[in-house]
N, C-alpha and C positions, 0 to 999 in steps of 0.2 A: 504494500500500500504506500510505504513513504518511498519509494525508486519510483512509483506511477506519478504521483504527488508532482517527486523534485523533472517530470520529465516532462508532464503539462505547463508547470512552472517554467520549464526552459523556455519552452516552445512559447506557449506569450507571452514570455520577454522578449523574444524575438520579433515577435509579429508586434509590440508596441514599440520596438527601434525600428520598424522597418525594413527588416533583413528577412524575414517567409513572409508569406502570401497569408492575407488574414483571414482567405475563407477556407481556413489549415483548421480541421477540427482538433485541438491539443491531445484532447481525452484519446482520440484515433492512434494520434501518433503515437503516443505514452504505450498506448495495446500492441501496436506492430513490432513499437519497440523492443517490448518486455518479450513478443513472439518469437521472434528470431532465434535465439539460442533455444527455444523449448521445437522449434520447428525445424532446426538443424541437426539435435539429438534426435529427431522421431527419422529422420530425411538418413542420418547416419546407418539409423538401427537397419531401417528397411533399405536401404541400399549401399549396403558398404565399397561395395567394386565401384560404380557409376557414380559417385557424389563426386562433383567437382569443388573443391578446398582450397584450392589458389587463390590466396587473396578474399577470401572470405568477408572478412572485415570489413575490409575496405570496400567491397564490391557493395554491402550490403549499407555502410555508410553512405560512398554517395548513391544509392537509391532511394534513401531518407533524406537527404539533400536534395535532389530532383523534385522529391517529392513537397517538398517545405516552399521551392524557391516562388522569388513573385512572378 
């Protein structure tokens, strides 16, 4: 609860400096957030041979970036 909290937090600080797009629903993003590593362990489990891992992070960073921008 307080990692979902500090990540909606983020996210409209951001949208009142004007750095994401303000029709970024926070609460969204804080979920997708939080998804990723529970979505990458299930992705692991069921596909250990075929998961691409390169850059992971990052790959999955800026797609939350894309996703925020105005």
């Amino acid at each position: 609860s307080e990692q979902k909290q500090f990540i909606i937090k983020l996210v409209k600080d951001g949208i009142s400096e004007g750095v994401w797009d303000k029709s970024v629903n926070a609460e969204d993003v804080a979920i997708i957030y939080m998804g990723i590593p529970i979505i990458f362990n299930i992705e692991l489990v069921l596909n250990k041979t075929g998961l691409n891992v390169d850059n992971f992070c990052k790959r999955m960073y800026t797609l939350i970036l894309k996703a925020l921008k105005k």
